[in-house]
C-alpha positions as protocol buffer text, in pm:
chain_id: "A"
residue {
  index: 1
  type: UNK
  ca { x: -3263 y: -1778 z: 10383 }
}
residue {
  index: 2
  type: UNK
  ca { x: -3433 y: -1980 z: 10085 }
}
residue {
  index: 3
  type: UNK
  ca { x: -3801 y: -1990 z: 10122 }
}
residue {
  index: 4
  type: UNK
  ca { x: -3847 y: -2380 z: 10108 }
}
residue {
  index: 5
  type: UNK
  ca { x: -4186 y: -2553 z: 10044 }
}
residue {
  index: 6
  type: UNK
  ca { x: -4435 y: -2698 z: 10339 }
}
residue {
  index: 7
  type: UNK
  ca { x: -4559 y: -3066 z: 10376 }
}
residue {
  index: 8
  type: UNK
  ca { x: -4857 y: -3185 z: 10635 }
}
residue {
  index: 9
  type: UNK
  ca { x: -4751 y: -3473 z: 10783 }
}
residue {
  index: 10
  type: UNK
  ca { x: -4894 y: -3733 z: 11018 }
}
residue {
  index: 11
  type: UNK
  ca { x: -4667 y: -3834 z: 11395 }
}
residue {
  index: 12
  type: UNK
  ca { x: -4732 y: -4159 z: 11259 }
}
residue {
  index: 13
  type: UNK
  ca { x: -4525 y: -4131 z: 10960 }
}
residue {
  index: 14
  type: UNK
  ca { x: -4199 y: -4064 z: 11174 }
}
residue {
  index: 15
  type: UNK
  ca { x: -3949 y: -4328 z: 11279 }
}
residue {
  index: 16
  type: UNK
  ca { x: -3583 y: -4285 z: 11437 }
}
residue {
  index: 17
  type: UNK
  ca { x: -3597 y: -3932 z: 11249 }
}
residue {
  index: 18
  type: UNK
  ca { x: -3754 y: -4083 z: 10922 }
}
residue {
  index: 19
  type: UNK
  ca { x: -4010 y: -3992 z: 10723 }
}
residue {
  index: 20
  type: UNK
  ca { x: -4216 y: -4241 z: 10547 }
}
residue {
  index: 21
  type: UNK
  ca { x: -4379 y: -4057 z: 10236 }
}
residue {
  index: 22
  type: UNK
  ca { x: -4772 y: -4152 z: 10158 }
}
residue {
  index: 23
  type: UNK
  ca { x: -4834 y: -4176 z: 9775 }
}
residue {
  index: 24
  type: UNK
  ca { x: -4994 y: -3878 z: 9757 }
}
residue {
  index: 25
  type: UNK
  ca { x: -4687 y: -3704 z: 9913 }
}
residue {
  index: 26
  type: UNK
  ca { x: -4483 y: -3833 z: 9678 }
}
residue {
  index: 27
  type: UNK
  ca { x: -4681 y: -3698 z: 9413 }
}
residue {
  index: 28
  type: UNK
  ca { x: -4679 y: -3364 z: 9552 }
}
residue {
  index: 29
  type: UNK
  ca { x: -4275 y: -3365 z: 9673 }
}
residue {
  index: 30
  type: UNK
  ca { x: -4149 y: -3500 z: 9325 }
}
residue {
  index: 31
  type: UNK
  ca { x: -4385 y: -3442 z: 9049 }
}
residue {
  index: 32
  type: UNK
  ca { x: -4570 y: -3077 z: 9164 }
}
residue {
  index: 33
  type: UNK
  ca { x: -4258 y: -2914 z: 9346 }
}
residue {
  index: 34
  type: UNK
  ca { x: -3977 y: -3098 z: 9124 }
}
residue {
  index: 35
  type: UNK
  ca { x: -3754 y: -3192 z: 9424 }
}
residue {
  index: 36
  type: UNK
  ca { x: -3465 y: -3416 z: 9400 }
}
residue {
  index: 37
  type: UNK
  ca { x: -3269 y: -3645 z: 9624 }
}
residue {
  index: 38
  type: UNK
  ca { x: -3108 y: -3431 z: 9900 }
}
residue {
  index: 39
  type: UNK
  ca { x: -3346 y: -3114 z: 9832 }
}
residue {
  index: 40
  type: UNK
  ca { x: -3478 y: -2956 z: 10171 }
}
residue {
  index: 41
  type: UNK
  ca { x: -3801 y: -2944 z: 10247 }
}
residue {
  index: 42
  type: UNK
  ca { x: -3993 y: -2844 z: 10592 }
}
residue {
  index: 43
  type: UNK
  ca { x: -4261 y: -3074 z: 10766 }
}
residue {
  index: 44
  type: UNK
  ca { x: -4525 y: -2959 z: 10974 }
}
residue {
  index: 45
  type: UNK
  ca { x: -4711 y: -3250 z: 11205 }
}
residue {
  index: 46
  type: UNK
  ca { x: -5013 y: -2986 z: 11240 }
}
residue {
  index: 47
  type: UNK
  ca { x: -4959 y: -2983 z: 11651 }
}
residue {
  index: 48
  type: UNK
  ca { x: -4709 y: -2707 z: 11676 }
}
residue {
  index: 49
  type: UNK
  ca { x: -4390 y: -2908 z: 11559 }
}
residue {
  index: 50
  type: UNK
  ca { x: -4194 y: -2790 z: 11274 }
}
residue {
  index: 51
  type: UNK
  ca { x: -3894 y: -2971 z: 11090 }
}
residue {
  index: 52
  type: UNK
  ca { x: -3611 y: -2904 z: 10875 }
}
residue {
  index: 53
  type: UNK
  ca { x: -3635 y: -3223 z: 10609 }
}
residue {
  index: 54
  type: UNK
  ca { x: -3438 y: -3341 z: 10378 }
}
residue {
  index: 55
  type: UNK
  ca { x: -3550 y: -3634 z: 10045 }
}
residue {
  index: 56
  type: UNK
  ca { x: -3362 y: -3929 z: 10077 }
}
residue {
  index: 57
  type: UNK
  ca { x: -3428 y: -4053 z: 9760 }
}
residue {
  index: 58
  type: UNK
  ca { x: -3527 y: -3975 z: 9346 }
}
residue {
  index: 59
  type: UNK
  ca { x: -3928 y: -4001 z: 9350 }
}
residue {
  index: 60
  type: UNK
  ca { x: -4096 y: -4228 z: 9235 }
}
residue {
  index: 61
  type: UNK
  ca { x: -3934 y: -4502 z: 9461 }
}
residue {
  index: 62
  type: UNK
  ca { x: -4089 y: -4817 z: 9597 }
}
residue {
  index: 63
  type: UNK
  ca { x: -3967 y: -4672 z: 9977 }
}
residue {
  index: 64
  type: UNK
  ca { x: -3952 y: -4320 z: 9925 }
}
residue {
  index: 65
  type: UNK
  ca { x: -3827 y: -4127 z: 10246 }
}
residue {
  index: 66
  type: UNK
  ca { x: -3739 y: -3778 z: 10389 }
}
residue {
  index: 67
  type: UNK
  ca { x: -3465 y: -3770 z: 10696 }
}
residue {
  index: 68
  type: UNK
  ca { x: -3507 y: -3488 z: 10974 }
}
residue {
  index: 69
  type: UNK
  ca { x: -3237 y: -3276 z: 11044 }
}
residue {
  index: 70
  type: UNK
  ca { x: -3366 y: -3025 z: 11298 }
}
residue {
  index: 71
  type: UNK
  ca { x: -3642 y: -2894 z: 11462 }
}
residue {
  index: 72
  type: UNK
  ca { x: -3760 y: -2515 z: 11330 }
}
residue {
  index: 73
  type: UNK
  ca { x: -3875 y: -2262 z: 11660 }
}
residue {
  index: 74
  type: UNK
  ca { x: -4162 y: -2087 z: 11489 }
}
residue {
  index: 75
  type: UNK
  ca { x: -4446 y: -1887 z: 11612 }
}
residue {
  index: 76
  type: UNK
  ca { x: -4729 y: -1794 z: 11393 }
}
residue {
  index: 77
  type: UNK
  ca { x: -5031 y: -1903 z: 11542 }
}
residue {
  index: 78
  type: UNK
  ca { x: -5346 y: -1647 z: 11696 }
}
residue {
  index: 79
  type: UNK
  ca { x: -5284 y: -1597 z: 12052 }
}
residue {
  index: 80
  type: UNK
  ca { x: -5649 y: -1717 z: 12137 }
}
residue {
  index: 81
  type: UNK
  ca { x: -5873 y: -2033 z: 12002 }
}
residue {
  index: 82
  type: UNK
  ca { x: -6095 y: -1941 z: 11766 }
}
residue {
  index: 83
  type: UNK
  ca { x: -6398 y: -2196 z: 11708 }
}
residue {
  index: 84
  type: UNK
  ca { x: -6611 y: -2077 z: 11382 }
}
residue {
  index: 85
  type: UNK
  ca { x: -6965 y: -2242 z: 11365 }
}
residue {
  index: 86
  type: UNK
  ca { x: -7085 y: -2146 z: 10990 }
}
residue {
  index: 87
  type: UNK
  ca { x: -7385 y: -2242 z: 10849 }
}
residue {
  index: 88
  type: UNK
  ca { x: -7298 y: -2382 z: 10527 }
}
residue {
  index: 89
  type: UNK
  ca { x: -7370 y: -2164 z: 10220 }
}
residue {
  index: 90
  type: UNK
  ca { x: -7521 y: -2271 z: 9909 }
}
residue {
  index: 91
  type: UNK
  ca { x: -7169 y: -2263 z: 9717 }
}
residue {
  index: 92
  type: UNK
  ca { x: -6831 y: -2120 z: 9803 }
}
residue {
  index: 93
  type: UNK
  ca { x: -6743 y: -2337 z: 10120 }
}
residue {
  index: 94
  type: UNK
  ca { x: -6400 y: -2447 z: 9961 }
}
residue {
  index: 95
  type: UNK
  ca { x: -6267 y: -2119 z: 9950 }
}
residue {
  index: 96
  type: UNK
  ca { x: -6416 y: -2027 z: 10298 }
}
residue {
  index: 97
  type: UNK
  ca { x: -6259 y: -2296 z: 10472 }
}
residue {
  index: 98
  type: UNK
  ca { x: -5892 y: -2237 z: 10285 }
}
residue {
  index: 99
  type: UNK
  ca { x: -5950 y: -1819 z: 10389 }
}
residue {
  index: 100
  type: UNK
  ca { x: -6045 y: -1932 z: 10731 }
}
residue {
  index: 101
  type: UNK
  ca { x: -5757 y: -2137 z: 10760 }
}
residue {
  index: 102
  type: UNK
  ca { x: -5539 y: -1845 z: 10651 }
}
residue {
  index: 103
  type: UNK
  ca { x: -5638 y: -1596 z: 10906 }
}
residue {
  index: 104
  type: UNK
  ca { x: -5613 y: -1865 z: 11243 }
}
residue {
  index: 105
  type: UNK
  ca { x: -5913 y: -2061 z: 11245 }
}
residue {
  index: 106
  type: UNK
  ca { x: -5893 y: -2316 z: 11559 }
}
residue {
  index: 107
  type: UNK
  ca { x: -6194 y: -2515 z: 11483 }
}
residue {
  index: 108
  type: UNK
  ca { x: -6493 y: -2511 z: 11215 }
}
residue {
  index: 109
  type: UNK
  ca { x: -6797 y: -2683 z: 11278 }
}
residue {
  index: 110
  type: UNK
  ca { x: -7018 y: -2673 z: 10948 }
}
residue {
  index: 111
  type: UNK
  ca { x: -7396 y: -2590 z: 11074 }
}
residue {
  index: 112
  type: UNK
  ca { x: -7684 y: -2700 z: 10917 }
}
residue {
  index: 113
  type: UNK
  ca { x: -7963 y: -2383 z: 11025 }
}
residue {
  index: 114
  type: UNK
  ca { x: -8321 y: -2405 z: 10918 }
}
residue {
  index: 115
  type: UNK
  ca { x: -8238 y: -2189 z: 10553 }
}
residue {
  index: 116
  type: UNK
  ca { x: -7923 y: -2399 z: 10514 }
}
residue {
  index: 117
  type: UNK
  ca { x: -7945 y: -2593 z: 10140 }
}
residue {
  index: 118
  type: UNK
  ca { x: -7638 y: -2782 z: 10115 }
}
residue {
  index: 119
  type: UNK
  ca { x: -7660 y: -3114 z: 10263 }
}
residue {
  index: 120
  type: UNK
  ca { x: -7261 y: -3227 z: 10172 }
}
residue {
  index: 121
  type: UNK
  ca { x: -7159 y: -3569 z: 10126 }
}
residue {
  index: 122
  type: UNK
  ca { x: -6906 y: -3747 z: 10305 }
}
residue {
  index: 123
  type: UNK
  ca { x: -6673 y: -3722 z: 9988 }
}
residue {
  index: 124
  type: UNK
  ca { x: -6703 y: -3325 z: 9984 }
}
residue {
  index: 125
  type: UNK
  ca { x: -6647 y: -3292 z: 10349 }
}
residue {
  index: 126
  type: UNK
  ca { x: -6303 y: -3484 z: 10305 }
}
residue {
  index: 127
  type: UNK
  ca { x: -6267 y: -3254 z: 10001 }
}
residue {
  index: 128
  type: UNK
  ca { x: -6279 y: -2976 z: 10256 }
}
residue {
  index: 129
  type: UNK
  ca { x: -5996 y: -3151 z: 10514 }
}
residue {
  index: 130
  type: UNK
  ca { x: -5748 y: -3154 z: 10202 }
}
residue {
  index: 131
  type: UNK
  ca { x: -5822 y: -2796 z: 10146 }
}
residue {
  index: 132
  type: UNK
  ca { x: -5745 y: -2732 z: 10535 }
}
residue {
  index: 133
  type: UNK
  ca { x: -5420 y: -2879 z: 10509 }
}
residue {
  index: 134
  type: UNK
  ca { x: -5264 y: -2687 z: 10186 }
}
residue {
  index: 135
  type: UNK
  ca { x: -5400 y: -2352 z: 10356 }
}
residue {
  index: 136
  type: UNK
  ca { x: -5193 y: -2454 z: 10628 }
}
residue {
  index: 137
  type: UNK
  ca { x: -4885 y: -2560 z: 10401 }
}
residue {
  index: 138
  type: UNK
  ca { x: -4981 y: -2265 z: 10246 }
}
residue {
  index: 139
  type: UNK
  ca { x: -5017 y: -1963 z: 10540 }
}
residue {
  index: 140
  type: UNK
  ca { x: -4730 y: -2137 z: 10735 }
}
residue {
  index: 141
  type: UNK
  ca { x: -4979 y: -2217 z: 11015 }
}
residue {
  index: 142
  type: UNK
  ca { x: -4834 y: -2452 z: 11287 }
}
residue {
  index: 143
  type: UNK
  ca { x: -5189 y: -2604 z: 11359 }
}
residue {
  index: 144
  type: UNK
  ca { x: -5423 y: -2749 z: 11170 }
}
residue {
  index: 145
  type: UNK
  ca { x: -5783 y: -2674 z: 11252 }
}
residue {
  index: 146
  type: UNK
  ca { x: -6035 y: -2901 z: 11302 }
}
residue {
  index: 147
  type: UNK
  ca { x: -6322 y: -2997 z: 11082 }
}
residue {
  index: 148
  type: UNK
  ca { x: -6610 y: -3140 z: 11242 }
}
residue {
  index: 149
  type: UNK
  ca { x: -6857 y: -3309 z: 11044 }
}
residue {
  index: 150
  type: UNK
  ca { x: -7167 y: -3154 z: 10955 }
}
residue {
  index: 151
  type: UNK
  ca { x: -7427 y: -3113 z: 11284 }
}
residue {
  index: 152
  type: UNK
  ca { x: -7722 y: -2960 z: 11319 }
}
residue {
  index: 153
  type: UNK
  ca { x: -7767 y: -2569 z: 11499 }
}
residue {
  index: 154
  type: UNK
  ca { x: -7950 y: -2786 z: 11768 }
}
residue {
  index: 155
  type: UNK
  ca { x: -7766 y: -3056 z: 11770 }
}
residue {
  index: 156
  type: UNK
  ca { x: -7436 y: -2817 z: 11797 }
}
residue {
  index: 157
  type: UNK
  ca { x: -7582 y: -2598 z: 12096 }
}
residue {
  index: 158
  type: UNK
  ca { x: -7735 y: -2938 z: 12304 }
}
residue {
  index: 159
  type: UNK
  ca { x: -7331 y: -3067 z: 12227 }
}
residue {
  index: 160
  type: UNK
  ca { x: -7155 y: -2761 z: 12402 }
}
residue {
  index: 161
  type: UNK
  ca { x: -7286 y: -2742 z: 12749 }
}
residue {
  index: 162
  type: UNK
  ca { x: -7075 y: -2488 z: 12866 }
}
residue {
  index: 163
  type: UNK
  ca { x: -7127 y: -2225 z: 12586 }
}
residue {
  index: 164
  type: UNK
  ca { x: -7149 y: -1898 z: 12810 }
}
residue {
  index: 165
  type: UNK
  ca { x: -7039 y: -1546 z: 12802 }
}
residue {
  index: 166
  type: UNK
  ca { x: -6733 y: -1513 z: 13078 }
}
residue {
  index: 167
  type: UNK
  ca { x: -6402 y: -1321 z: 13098 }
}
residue {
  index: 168
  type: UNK
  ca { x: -6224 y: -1610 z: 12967 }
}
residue {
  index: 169
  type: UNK
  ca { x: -6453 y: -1730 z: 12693 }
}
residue {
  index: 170
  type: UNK
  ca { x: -6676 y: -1528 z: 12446 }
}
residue {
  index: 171
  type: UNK
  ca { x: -6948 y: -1700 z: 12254 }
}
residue {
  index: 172
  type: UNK
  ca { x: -7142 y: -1462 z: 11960 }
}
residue {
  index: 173
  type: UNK
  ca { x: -7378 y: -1479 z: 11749 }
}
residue {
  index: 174
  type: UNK
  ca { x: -7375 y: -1293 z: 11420 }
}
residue {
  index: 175
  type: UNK
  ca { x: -7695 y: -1138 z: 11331 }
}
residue {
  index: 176
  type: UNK
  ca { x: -7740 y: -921 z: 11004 }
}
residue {
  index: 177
  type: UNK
  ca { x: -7988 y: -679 z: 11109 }
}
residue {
  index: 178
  type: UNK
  ca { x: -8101 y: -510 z: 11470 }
}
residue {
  index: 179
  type: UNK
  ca { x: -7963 y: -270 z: 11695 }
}
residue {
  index: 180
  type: UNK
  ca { x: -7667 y: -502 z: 11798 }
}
residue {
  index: 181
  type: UNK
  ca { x: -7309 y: -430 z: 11951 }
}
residue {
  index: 182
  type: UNK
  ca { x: -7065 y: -477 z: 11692 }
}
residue {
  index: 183
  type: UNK
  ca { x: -6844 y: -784 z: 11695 }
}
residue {
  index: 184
  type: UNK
  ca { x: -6550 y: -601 z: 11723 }
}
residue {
  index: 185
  type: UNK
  ca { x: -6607 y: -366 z: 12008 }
}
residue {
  index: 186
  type: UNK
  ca { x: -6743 y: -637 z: 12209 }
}
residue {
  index: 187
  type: UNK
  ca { x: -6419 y: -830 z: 12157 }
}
residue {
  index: 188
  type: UNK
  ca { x: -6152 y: -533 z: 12246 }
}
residue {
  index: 189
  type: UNK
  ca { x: -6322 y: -469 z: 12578 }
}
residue {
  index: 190
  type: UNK
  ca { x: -6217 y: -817 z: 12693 }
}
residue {
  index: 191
  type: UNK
  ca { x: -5914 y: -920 z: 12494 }
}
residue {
  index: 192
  type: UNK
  ca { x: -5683 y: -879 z: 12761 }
}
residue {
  index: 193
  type: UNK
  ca { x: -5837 y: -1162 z: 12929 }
}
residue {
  index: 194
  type: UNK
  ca { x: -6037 y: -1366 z: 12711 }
}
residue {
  index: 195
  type: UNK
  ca { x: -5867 y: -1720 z: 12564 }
}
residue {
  index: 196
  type: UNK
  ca { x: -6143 y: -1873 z: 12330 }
}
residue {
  index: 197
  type: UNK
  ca { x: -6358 y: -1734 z: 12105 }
}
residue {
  index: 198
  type: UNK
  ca { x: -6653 y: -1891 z: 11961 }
}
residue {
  index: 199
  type: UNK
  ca { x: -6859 y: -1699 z: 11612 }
}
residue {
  index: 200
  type: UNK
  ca { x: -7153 y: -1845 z: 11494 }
}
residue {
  index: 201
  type: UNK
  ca { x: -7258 y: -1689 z: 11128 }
}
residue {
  index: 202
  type: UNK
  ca { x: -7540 y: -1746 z: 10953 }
}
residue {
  index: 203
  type: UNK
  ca { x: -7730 y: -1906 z: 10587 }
}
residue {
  index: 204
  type: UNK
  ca { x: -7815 y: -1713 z: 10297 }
}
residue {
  index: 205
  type: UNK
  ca { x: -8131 y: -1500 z: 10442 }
}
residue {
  index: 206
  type: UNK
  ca { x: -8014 y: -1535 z: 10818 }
}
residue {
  index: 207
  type: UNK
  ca { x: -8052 y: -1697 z: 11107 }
}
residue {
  index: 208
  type: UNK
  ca { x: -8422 y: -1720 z: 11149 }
}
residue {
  index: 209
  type: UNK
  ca { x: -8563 y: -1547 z: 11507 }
}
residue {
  index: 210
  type: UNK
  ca { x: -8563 y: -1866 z: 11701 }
}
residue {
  index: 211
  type: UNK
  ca { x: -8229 y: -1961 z: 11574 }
}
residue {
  index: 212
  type: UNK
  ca { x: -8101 y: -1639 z: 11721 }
}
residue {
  index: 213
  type: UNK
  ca { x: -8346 y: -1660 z: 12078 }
}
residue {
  index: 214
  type: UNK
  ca { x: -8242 y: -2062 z: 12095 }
}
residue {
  index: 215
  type: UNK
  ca { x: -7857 y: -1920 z: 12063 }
}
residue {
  index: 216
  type: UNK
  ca { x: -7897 y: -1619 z: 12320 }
}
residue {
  index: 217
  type: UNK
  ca { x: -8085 y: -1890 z: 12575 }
}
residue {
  index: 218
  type: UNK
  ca { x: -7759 y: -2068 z: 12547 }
}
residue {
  index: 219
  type: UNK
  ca { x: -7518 y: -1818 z: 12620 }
}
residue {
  index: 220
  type: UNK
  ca { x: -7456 y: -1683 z: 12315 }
}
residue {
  index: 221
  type: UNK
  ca { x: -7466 y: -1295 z: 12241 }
}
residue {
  index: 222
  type: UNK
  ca { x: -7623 y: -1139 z: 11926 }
}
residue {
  index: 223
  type: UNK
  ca { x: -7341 y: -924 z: 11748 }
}
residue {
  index: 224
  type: UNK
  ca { x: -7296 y: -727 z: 11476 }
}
residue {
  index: 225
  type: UNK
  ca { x: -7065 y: -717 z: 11204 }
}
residue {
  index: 226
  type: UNK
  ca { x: -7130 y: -369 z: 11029 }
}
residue {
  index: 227
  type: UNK
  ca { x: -7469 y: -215 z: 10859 }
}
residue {
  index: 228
  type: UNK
  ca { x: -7410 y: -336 z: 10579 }
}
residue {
  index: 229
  type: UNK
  ca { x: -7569 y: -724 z: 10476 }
}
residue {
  index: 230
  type: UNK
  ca { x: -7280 y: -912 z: 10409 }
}
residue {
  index: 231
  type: UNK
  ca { x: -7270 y: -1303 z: 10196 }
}
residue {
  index: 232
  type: UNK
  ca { x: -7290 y: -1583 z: 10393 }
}
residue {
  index: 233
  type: UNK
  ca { x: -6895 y: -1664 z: 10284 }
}
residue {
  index: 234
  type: UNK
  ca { x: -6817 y: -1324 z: 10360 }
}
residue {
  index: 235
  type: UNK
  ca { x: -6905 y: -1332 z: 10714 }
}
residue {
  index: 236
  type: UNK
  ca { x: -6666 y: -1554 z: 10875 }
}
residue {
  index: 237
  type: UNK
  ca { x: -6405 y: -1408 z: 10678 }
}
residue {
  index: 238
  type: UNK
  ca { x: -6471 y: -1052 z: 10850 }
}
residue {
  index: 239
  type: UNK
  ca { x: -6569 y: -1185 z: 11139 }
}
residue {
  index: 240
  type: UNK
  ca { x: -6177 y: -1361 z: 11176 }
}
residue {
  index: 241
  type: UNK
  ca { x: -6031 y: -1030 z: 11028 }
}
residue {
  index: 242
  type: UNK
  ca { x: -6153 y: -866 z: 11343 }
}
residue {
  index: 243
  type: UNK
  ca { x: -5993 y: -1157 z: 11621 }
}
residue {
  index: 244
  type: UNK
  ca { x: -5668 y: -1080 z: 11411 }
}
residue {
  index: 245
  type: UNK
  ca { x: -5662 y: -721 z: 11410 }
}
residue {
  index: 246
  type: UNK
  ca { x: -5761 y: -720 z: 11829 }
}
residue {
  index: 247
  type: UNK
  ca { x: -5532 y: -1007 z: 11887 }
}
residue {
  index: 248
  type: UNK
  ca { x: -5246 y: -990 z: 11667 }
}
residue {
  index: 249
  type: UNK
  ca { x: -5178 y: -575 z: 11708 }
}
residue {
  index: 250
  type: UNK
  ca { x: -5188 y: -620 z: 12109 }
}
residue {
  index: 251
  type: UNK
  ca { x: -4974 y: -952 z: 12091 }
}
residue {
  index: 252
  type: UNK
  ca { x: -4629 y: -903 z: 11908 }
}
residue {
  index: 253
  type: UNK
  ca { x: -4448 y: -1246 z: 11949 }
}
residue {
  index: 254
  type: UNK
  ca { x: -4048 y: -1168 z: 11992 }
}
residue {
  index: 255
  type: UNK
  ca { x: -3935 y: -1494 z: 11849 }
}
residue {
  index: 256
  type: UNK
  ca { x: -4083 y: -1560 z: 11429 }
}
residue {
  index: 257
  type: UNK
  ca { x: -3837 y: -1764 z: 11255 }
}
residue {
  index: 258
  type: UNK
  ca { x: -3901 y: -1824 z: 10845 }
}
residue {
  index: 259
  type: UNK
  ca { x: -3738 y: -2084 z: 10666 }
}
């Protein structure tokens, strides 16, 4: 079948099986992607519901539309949540959010640690929310993660009382240099069990010691990712590389549908 283009759209925007376009949508449908009246299209609502759509009308129009013709069974999401705490790097967060988003991110909560530079404005974290959502057009995700708003590493640990290390949930820490377990080793002995997933990466230079201590008294545990000193955008990436490869190879959906 025809590989036809993705559109984020909000539950909001659906009436009686229409679609009412935003501006920006239009834009994107008619001017970036060339459709046409009665070109296909499919809509994702970024909650796990997928739809066959079809235009309604030539774009630009003063009420453009899109009509839903059936819903699309697809499964491509990570068989566990997956919250990513990430200090936020001195440059290079747009393309860490978009990879993130690509490999099954649930949830990233931008951390400002005591080496952390970047102080972003509101404008730039929006900037990062549009990113999220044309990964997800992009990767053919079903959800689309969360972005919190930037919170301080004490602020995020005194917010999430029940951060602690059980069958069914696994918070880490990941620390460049010590005699640590690696990340993924930790992971495969409780896959089989474990639903959420929480990895905390570091600044440029590290988390600092009492980051790390302030992270372990909370329930956190200090992992490796390999001996070598990776970039602060480069951690998260491997770090989600791993959840795939555990999660993905042991979990074979039977039902993936493509449009």
């Amino acid at each position: 079948m025809v590989q036809l283009q993705r559109l984020a759209i909000a539950m909001a925007q659906i009436s009686n099986r229409h679609i009412d376009l935003t501006a920006e949508q239009q834009h994107y449908l008619g001017r970036v992607l060339r459709l046409r009246q009665g070109d296909r299209f499919i809509v994702i609502d970024g909650q796990g519901h997928w739809w066959l759509a079809q235009l309604q009308v030539m774009l630009p129009a003063p009420s453009p539309h899109a009509e839903i013709l059936e819903a699309i069974s697809v499964q491509n999401e990570l068989p566990i949540e997956v919250k990513l705490w990430v200090s936020l790097p001195k440059t290079g967060f747009d393309d860490l959010v978009r990879y993130c988003t690509e490999l099954g991110v649930s949830e990233i909560v931008p951390v400002i640690s005591q080496r952390t530079v970047l102080k972003p404005s509101l404008q730039k974290v929006e900037r990062w929310r549009r990113i999220i959502r044309e990964a997800v057009e992009q990767s053919e995700r079903q959800i689309i993660p969360t972005l919190v708003d930037p919170i301080s590493f004490v602020n995020a640990i005194a917010d999430s009382p029940d951060l602690r290390l059980t069958t069914t949930s696994q918070p880490y820490i990941c620390v460049a240099r010590g005699d640590l377990p690696h990340l993924y080793d930790c992971m495969s002995r409780s896959q089989s069990t474990c639903d959420s997933i929480t990895l905390a990466t570091g600044p440029e230079g590290g988390w600092t010691s009492a980051e790390v201590e302030m992270a372990i008294a909370s329930g956190f545990q200090a992992v490796s990712l390999g001996q070598r000193i990776l970039r602060a955008v480069t951690a998260p990436v491997v770090a989600l590389s791993y959840v795939s490869a555990i999660w993905e190879t042991a979990t074979k959906p039977e039902n993936h549908s493509s449009v």
